[in-house]
C-alpha positions in Angstrom: 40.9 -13.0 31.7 42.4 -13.7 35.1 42.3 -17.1 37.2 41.7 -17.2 41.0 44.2 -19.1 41.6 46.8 -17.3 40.6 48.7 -14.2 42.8 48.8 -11.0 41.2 51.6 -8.6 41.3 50.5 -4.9 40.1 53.1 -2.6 39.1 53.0 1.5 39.1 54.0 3.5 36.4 57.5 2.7 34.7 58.2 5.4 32.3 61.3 3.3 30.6 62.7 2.6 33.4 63.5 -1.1 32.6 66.2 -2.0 34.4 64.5 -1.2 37.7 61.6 -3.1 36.3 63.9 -5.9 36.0 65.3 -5.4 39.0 61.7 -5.3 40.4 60.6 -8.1 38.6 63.3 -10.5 40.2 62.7 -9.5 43.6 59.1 -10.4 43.3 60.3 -13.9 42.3 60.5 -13.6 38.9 62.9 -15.4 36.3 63.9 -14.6 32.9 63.2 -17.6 30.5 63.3 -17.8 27.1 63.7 -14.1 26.9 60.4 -13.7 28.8 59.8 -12.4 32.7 57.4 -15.6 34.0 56.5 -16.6 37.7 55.3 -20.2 38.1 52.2 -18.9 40.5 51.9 -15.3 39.8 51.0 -12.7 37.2 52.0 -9.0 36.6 49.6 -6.1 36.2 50.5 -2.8 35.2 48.9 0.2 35.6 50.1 1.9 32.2 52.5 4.5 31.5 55.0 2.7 30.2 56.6 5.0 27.7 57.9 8.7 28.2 60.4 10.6 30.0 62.7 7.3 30.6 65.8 6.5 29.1 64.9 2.4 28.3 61.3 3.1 26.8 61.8 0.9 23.9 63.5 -2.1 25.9 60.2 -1.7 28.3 57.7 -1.2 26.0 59.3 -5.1 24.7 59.4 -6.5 28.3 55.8 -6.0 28.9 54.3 -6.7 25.5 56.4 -10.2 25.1 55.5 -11.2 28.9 51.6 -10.0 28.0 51.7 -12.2 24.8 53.0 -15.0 26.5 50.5 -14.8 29.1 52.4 -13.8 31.9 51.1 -10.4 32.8 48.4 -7.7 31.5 48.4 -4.3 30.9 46.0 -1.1 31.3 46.2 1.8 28.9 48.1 5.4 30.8 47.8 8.8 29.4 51.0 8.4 27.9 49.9 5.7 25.6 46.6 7.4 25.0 48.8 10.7 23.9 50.8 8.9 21.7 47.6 8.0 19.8 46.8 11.0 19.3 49.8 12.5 18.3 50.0 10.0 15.7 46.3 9.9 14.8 44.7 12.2 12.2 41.9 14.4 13.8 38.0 14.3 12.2 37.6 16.6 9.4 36.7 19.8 10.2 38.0 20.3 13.7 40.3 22.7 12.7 43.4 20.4 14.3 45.9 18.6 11.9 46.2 15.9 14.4 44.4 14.3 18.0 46.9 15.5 19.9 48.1 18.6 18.3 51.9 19.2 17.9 52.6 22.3 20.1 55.9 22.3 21.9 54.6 21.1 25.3 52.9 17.8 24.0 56.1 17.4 21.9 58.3 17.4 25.0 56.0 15.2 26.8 56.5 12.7 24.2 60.4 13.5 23.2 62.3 10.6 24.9 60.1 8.1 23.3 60.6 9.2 19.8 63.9 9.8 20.0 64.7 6.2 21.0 62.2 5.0 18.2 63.9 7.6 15.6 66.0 4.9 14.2 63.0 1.8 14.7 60.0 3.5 13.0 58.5 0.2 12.0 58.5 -0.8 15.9 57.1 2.1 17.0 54.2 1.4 14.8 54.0 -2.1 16.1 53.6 -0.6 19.3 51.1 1.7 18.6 48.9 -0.9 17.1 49.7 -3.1 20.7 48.7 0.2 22.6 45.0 -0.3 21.2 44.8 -3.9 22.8 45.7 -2.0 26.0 41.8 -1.9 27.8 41.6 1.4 29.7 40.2 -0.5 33.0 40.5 -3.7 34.7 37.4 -5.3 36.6 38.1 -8.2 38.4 35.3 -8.3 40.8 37.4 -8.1 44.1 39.4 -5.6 42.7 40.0 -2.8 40.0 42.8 -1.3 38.3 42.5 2.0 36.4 45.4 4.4 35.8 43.4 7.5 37.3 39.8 7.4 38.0 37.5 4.8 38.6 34.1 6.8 37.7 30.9 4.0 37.5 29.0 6.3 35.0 31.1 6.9 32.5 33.3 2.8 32.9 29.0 1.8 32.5 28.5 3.8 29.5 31.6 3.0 27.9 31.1 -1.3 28.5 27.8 -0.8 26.5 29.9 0.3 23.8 33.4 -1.9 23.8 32.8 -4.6 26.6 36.3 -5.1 27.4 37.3 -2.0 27.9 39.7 -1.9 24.6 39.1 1.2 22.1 39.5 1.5 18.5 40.9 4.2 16.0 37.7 6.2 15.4 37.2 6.6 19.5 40.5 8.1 19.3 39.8 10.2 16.8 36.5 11.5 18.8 37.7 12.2 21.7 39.9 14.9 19.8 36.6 17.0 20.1 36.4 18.9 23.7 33.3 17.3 25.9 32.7 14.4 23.9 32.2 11.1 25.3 35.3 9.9 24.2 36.8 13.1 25.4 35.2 12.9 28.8 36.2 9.0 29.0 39.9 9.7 28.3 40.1 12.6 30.8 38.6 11.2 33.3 40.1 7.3 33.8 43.5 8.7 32.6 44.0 11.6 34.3 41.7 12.0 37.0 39.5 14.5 38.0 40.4 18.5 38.3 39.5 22.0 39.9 39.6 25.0 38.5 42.0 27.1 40.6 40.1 30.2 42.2 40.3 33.9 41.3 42.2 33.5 37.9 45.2 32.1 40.2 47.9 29.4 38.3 50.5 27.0 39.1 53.7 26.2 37.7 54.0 22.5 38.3 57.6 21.5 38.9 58.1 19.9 35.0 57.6 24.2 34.2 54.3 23.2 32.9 51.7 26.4 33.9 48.1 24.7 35.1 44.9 27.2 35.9 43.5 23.5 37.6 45.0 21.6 40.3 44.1 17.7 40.4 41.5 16.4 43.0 41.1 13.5 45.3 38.0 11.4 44.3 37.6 10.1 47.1 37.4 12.3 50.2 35.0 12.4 52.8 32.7 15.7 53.4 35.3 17.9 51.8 35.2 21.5 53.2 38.1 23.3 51.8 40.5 23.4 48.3 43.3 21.6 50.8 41.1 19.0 51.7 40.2 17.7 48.2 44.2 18.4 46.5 45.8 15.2 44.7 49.4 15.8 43.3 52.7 16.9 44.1 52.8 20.8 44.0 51.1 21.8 47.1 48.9 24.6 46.4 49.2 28.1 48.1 48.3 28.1 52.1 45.5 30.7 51.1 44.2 28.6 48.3 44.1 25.7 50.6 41.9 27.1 52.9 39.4 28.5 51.0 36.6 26.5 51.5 34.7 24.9 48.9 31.6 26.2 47.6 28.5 23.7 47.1 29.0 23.5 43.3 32.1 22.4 44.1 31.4 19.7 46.4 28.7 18.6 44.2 31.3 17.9 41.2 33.7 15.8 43.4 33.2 12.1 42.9 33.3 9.8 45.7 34.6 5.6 45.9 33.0 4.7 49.1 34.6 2.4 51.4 32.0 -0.4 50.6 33.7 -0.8 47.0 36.2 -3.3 45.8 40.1 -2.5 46.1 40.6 -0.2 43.4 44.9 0.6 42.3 45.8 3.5 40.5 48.5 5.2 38.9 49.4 8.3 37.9 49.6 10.8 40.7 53.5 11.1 41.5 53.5 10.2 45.3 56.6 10.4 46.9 57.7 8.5 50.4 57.0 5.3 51.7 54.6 3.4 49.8 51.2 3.0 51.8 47.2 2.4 51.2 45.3 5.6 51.1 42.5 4.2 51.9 41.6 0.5 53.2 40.2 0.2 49.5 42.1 2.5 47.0 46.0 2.4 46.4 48.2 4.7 44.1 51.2 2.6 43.2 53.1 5.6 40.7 56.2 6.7 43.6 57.7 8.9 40.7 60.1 6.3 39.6 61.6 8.2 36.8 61.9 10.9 39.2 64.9 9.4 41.4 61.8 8.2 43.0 60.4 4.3 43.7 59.2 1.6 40.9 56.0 0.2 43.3 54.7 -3.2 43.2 51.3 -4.8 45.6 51.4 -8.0 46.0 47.6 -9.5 45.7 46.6 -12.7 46.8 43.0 -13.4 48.1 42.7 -10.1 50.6 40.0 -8.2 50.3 41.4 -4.9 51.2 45.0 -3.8 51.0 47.7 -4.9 53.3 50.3 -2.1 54.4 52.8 -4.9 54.4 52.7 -6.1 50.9 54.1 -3.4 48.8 56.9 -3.7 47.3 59.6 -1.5 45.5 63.1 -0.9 44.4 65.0 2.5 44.4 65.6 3.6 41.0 69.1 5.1 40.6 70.7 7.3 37.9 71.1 6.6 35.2 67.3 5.6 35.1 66.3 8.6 36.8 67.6 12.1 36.8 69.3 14.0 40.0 
């Protein structure tokens, strides 16, 4: 699917924010022809999350797809697209849930933007979702990989055995709606990463007023010793939780991408500052754009691990992102 030759541009989460993705995309080089985004050298790849919270998630959703049909860029599948299939998917008989994704009020407000601004296009919106199933939930390119949470070998292994490109069907969906299933445990893991229960009962009210008993973990780090070393995500946890130091069970749970393995991007994780590798090999490209944050950009040419000098990003300003 993608030709040496070529440069590669990934992108970080967008979240409708399309006219910084414009804005993005012309400062990468570029132009706007025929009513599609096309470089004469380079290609985009995005990290998924397109849809959600935004206030152009339609007009993006159209930007990618028509420059992914035309050959100009590809896509990986985000949690956001993945929820949106299963809000919209009917659950397996006899699992006691009307839908996937069941309809309570906090996946509803997850998904509220987006289905307000396809209220009035419902036979888009099914388009999309059908497009959302071509989306492959990993990228392998040999030199380097794109997933939009978790690169975990196992589980990417098992899953190749059964679709070899990475793209899903209806019927996974609909599996992974059953708690510790493979499907479930695929989802989960290369969408959203891998977790930690929080000690002693303890919870955390993430700054969205969303109420977690788990925080998100690096999977990454090496020779762990306590809960601060191993945190991934924007809420800090409390400085007593941070130092309690991990028991063995715990360590042994915590995946680990060595050094030794191919550049791997992700999304996801709501970073905040100057974009910057976290490791020579691993880079999160999601600077909370729809947050009054950054839309992030790498640009990849034939390096074979990441250059702090090649990212690239645009500010996104209201009315894209809310103050």
């Amino acid at each position: 699917m993608l030709d040496a030759a070529r440069g590669y541009d990934l992108i970080g989460d967008v979240h409708g924010c399309a006219h910084s993705l414009a804005r993005l995309l012309e400062q990468l080089g570029y132009l706007r022809h025929a009513g599609v985004w096309r470089h004469p050298q380079r290609m985009a790849l995005f990290l998924g999350d397109l849809i959600d919270r935004g206030p152009r998630i339609r007009e993006t959703l159209h930007l990618v797809h028509d420059m992914v049909a035309a050959g100009q860029a590809l896509c990986i599948m985000g949690n956001h697209e993945y929820n949106a299939l299963g809000w919209c998917t009917p659950a397996l008989e006899g699992s006691g849930k009307q839908f996937v994704r069941e309809h309570t009020p906090r996946h509803e407000r997850l998904l509220e933007q987006t289905l307000l601004q396809f209220e009035g296009h419902p036979a888009d919106w099914q388009d999309f979702l059908g497009w959302f199933y071509q989306l492959p939930l990993f990228l392998d390119a040999g030199r380097f990989r794109m997933v939009h949470a978790c690169w975990d070998a196992g589980l990417i292994a098992a899953l190749r055995a059964e679709h070899s490109d990475g793209r899903i069907d209806e019927a996974f969906v609909k599996a992974s709606g059953v708690p510790g299933s493979f499907a479930n445990r695929v989802f989960e893991r290369l969408l959203r990463g891998t977790d930690m229960r929080l000690p002693q009962g303890l919870t955390l009210t993430s700054e969205e007023g969303f109420t977690r008993a788990f925080f998100r973990t690096k999977f990454w780090e090496d020779n762990p010793q306590t809960y601060g070393d191993v945190v991934f995500q924007p809420d800090a946890l409390p400085d007593e939780v941070a130092r309690t130091p991990l028991s063995p069970d715990d360590r042994n749970r915590l995946l680990q991408y060595g050094l030794d393995q191919p550049m791997l991007f992700v999304g996801h994780y709501w970073r905040r500052g100057l974009p910057a590798p976290i490791r020579p090999n691993l880079a999160c490209l999601d600077y909370s754009a729809v947050m009054a944050g950054k839309l992030v950009a790498y640009r990849l040419d034939q390096e074979t691990r990441i250059d702090p000098d090649k990212f690239v990003w645009v500010e996104v300003e209201p009315p894209e992102a809310p103050r």
